[in-house]
Every structure is written in C-alpha cells, then in structure tokens.
C-alpha positions as CSV (number, residue, x, y, z in Angstrom):
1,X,-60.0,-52.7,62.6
2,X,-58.6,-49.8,61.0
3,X,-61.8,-48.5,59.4
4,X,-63.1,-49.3,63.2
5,X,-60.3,-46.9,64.6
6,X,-60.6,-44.2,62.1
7,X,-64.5,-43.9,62.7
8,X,-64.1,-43.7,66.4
9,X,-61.3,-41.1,66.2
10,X,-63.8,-38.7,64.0
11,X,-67.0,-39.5,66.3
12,X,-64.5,-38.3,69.2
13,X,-63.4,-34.9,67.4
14,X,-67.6,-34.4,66.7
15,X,-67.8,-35.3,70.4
16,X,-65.5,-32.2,71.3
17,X,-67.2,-30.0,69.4
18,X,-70.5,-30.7,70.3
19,X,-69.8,-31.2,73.6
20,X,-72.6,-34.0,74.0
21,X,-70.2,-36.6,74.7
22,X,-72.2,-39.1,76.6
23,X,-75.5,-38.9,74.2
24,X,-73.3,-39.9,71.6
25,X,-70.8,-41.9,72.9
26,X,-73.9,-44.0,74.6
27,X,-75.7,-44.3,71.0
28,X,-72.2,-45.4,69.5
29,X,-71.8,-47.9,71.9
30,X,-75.6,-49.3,71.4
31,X,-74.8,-49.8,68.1
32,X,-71.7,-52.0,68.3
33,X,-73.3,-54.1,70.9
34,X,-76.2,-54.8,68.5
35,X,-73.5,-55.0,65.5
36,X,-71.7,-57.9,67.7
37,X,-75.5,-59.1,68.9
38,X,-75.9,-59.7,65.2
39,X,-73.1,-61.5,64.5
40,X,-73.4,-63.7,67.8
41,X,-77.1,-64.8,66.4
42,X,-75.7,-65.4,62.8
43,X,-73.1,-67.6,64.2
44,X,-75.3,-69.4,66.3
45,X,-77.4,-70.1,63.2
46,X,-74.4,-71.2,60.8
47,X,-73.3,-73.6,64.2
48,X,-76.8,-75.0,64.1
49,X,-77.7,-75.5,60.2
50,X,-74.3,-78.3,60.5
51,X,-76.5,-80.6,63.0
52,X,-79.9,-80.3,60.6
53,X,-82.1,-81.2,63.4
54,X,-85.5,-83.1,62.6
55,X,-87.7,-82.2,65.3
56,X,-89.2,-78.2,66.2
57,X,-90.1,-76.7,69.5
58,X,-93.8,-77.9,68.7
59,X,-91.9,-81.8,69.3
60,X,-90.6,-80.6,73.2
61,X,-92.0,-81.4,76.2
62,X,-93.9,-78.6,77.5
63,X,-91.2,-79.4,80.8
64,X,-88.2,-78.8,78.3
65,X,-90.0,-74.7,77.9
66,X,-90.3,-74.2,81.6
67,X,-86.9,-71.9,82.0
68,X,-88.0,-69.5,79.0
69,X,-90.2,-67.0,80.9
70,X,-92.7,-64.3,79.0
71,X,-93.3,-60.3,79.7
72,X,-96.1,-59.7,78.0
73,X,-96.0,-56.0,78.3
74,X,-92.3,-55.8,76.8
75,X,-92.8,-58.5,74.2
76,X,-90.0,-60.5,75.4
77,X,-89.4,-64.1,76.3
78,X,-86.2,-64.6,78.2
79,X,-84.2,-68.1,78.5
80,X,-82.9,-67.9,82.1
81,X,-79.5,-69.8,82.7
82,X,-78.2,-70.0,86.2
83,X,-75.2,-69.3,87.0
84,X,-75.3,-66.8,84.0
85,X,-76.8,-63.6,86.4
86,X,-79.9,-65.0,86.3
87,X,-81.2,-64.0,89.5
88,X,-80.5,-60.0,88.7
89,X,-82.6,-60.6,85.6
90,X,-85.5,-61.9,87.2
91,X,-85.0,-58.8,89.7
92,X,-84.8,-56.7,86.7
93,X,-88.1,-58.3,85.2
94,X,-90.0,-57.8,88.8
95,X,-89.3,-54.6,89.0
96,X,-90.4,-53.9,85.9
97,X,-93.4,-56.4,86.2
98,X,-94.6,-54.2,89.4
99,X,-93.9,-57.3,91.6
100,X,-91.5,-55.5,94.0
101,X,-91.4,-51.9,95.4
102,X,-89.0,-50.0,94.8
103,X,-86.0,-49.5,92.2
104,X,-83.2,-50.9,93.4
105,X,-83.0,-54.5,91.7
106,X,-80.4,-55.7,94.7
107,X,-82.9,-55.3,97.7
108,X,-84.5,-58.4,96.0
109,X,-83.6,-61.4,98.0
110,X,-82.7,-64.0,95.9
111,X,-84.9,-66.8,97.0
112,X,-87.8,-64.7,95.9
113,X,-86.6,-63.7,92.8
114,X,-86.4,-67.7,91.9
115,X,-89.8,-68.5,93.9
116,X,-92.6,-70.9,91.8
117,X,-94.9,-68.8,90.1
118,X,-92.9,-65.8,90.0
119,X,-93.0,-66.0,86.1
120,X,-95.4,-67.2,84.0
121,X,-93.1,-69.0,80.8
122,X,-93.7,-71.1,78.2
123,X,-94.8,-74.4,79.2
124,X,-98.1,-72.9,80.3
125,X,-98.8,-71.3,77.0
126,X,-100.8,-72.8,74.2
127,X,-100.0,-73.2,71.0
128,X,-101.6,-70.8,69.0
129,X,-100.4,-68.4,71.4
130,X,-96.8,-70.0,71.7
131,X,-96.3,-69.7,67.8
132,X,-97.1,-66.3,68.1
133,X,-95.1,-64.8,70.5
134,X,-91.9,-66.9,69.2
135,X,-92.6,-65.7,66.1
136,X,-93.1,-61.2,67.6
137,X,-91.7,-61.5,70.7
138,X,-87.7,-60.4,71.4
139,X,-86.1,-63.5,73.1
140,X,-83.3,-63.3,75.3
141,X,-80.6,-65.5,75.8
142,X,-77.4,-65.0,78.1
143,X,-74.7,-67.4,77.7
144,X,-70.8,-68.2,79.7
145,X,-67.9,-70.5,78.9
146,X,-69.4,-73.5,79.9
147,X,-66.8,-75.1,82.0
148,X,-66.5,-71.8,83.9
149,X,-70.4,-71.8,84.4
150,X,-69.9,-75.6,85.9
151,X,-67.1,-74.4,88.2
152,X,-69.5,-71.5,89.4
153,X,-72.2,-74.2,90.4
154,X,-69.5,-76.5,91.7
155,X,-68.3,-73.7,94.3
156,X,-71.5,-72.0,94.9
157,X,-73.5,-75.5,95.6
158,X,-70.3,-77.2,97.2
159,X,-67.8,-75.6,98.2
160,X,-68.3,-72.4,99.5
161,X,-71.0,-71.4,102.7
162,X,-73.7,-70.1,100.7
163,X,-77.7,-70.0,101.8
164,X,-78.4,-72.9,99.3
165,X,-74.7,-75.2,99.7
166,X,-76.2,-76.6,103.2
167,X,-79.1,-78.2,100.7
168,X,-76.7,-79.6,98.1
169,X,-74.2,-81.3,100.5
170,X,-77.4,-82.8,102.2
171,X,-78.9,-83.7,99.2
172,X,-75.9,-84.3,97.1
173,X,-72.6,-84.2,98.3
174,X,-72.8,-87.2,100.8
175,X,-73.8,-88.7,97.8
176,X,-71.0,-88.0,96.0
177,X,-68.8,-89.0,98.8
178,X,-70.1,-92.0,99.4
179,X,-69.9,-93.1,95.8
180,X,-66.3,-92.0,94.4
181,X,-64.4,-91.4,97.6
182,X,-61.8,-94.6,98.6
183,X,-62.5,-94.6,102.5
184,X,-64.2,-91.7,103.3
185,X,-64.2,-90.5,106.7
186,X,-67.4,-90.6,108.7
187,X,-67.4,-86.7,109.2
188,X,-67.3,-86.2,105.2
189,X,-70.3,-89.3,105.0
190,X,-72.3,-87.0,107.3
191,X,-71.7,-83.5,106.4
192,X,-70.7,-83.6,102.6
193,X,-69.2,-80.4,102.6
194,X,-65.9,-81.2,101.4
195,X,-66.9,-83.0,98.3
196,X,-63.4,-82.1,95.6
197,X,-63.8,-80.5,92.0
198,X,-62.3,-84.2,90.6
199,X,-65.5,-85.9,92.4
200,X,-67.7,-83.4,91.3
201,X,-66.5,-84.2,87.5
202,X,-66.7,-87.8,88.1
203,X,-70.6,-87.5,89.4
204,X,-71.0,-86.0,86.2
205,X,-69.8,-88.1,83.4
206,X,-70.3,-91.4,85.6
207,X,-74.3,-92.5,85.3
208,X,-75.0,-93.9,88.0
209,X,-78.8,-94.6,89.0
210,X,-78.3,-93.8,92.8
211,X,-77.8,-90.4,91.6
212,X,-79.9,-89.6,88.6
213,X,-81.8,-87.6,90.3
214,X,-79.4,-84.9,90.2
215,X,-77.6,-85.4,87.4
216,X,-79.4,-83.2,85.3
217,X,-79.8,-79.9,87.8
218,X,-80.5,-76.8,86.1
219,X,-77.1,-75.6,87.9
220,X,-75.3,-77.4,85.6
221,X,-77.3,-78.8,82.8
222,X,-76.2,-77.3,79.4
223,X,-77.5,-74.2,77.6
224,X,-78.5,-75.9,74.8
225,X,-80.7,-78.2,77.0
226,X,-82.2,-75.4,78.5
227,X,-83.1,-73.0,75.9
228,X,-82.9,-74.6,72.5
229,X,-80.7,-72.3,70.7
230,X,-81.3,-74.2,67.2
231,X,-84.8,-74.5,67.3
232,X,-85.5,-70.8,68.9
233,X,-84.1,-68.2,67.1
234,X,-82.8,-65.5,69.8
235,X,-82.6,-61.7,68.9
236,X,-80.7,-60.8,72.0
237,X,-77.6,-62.7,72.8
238,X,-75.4,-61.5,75.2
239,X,-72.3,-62.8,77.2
240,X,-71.5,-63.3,80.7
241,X,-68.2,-61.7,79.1
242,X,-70.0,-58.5,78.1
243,X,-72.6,-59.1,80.1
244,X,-73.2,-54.7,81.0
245,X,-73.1,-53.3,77.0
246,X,-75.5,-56.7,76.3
247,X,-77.8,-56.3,79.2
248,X,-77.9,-52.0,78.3
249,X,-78.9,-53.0,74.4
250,X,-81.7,-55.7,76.1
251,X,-83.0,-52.6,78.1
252,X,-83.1,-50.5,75.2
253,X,-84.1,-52.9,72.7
254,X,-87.9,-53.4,75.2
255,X,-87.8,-49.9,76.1
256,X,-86.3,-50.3,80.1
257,X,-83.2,-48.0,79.9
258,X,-85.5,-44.9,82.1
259,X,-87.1,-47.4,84.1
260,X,-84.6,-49.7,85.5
261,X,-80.7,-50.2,85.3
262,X,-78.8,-53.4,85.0
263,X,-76.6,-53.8,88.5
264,X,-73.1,-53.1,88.3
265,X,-71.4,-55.3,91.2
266,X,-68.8,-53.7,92.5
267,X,-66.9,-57.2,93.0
268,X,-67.0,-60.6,90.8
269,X,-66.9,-64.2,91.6
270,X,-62.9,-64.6,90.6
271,X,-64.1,-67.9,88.7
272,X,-62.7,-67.1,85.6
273,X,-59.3,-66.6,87.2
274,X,-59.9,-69.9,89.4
275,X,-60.5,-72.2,85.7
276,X,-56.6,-73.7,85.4
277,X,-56.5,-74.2,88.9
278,X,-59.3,-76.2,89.1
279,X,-58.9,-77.6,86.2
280,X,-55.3,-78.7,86.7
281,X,-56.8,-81.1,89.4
282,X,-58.4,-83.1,86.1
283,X,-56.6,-85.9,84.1
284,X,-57.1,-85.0,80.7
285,X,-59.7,-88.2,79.7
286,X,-61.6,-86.9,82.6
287,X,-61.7,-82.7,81.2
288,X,-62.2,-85.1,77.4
289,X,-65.7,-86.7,79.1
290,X,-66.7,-83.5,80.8
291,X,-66.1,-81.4,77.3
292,X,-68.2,-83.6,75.6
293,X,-71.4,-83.1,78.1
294,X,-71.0,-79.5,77.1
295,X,-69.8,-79.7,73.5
296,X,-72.9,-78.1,71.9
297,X,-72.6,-75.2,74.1
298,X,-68.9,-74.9,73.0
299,X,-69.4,-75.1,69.6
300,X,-72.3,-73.1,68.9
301,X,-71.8,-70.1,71.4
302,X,-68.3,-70.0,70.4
303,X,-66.0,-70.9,73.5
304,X,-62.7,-72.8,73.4
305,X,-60.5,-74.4,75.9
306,X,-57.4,-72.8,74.9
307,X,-56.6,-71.7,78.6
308,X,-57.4,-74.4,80.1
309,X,-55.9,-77.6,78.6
310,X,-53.5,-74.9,76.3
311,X,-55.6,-76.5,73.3
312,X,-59.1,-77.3,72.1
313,X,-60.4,-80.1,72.2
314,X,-63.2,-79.4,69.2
C-alpha cells in the first residue's frame, strides 16, 4: 500500500509539471484496472483447480453456450449475466455492431437489446471454429454478489411495476402464492403481485415439479451455470462493484474507447443498501439453503456474507 501511495504521489508531481493530467492519470488508471483484472482471473483459476472438474466445454450442451455471445470484428466473446448491466452491454455491442443508429447506448429500448437473434453466440458455432475463438478471442465476464444479484431479480420481476413484472406475477407469482402462502386471499391468487422476499427464497430451494419450469430462469440462475468460469478461461473480469474502470479497460482492451462510451447512470438501484433488510426477513436455515444454490459463485468470484448474516457461511 505504501509503495502504491508513494508512486501515485510522484505520477501526481509529473502530472503538474506536464500538465497533461488526464492522458496520464487515464493510462494510470487503465493499468490498475488490468493489474486488479489480473489478479481477479488468477483467483478465479486457483478457486477452480480445488474442484478438478472432469468434463471440458466440448462435454456441454450446445444450450449451456447460448448466453456467451461473439463479435467477430472485436475478437470478443462476452458471457452476458442479467441483472449484472447486461442490457447496456448488449446496447454497447449494437452500437458497435452497426445494429442501431446513433451513439447514444440509452435510446436502446431494452426489449430490443434482449430480442432472439440479436446476437449470434456460441451454441451456433461449430467446433473447429468454437476451439478457435476460445482459444484468440478476449472473453468477457461481469460478475455481482450473488445474493444481491437475486434480490435485483426478486424486485425487478416481483415487486416493483416494471414492463416485464406484469409477466412474472402472471407466469410466476400466482404460482408462488398458491404454493407457500397459508390462506391466500383471492386478490393475491389472481394478481400475484404481492408475492414476499421469504416466498421468493422458499420457491427457490423448495423443488417442486409444479414449478420447475422456472426454477432455473436466467434471472436468477447462477454465474457459474451460465458462463462456465472453470472451464472458460476469461481475460476480462470485471465487477458490478467497479463496473465503470472494468467496462473502460473492456473498451480499450477491443479497441471501443473512440467509438462508444460505457453509460454512467446518474441513479442506482439502492439494492445493495436494501441486502439486510431483506435479508433480515430470512431464518438463517433458509439464507443456509439459499447460499448453497449460489456457493460456487461465492467462492470463486470472491464474495462473502459478512453484511448480511454478520458472518460467512463458507
């Protein structure tokens, strides 16, 4: 930390010299993001060599590829994870692609971003070709604590009015009503739009076959399921934490930054702040089932549950 200090106190007196404060200061910070990147991809590797996995991403289901999409013309694949900004990277990537007009990512509504056939990715691609652009290609992963991810798709699909909640209370939250509610009323049975974080929890780590079918949503299914983080070796991996210095070394790394610009939102969800509260509505076997669902993505990404439960459960 010390050696960290005293090298930023003489790039500052350069700075004031020179004058060119944000060339340098920019290239500085560039190169602690990749310093961190590099540490975040050597961690992940350590986290993974423990489990000594028998099977390769030639043994997946072409289905188990689908949420890794390829840019051919920036030699990237990138592992989309919702509820981890994934719809301002698929903006980002259509812009770039020349699939929108324009340069201003947020005109894109969001139900095109996320349209079928958008992106090509790597279910469709064959082998030969497959092994190749894992093997050259940059690949992008972007990660978030992953009970604070699950509480982001529990609000967004539940609780609050969003475009796509009127879907999941049809589709889902009647269900979940219906099967972990003691006397429902007929108004919640109909409209299932007051469906409580504790149900939501138990509709998770209860198997049920009357609800299977959504289960395993991409809104909540876990990183690892989705993009294979021990059989794929990512070069970029950033953090809904850092998410601006990690998406400006992605843009640099493929050659973006004069093209395009990650959003900066001038407001954030609040989740992170919400996590005890929500939380707090769990008995502790309950958070116990819950954390194991999500354990890989705990251990190998590096996330604890220190502010949660005030310890970790790992």
């Amino acid at each position: 930390m010390r050696v960290i200090n005293r090298n930023l106190a003489l790039l500052l007196s350069i700075l004031c010299v020179s004058g060119d404060y944000n060339v340098v200061y920019n290239q500085h910070s560039l190169e602690l993001t990749q310093s961190l990147n590099l540490a975040r991809q050597e961690q992940i590797q350590e986290r993974c060599n423990r489990y000594r996995l028998a099977w390769s991403v030639d043994d997946l289901p072409n289905n188990q590829l689908e949420h890794i999409l390829v840019d051919d013309d920036r030699k990237l694949l990138y592992c989309y994870v919702p509820k981890v900004a994934c719809t301002n990277w698929k903006r980002l990537l259509m812009t770039l692609g020349g699939k929108w007009n324009g340069t201003d990512v947020l005109a894109i509504p969001g139900h095109i971003a996320h349209s079928p056939g958008m992106f090509r990715n790597l279910s469709s691609v064959p082998k030969e070709e497959r092994d190749e652009m894992l093997e050259n290609y940059n690949k992008m992963i972007i990660v978030r604590n992953p009970f604070e991810r699950l509480l982001s798709a529990y609000r967004n699909k539940l609780e609050i009015d969003t475009p796509s909640a009127t879907y999941f209370r049809n589709r889902l939250g009647r269900r979940i009503i219906k099967a972990f509610r003691a006397n429902p009323s007929n108004e919640s049975l109909e409209l299932g739009d007051d469906v409580t974080f504790r149900e939501f929890a138990l509709f998770l780590t209860t198997k049920t076959e009357e609800l299977a079918d959504m289960v395993n949503n991409e809104h909540w299914q876990p990183i690892t399921n989705l993009c294979h983080p021990c059989l794929i070796k990512y070069t970029l991996v950033g953090k809904y934490e850092t998410l601006l210095d990690d998406a400006l070394l992605a843009l640099h790394t493929i050659n973006a930054t004069d093209k395009v610009q990650f959003p900066r939102l001038s407001h954030t969800s609040g989740t992170s702040e919400k996590l005890s509260k929500y939380f707090a509505q769990l008995e502790l076997p309950l958070i116990s089932k819950l954390y194991k669902l999500y354990k890989y993505d705990f251990r190998i990404f590096d996330y604890h549950l220190d502010n949660i439960v005030g310890f970790d459960l790992g």
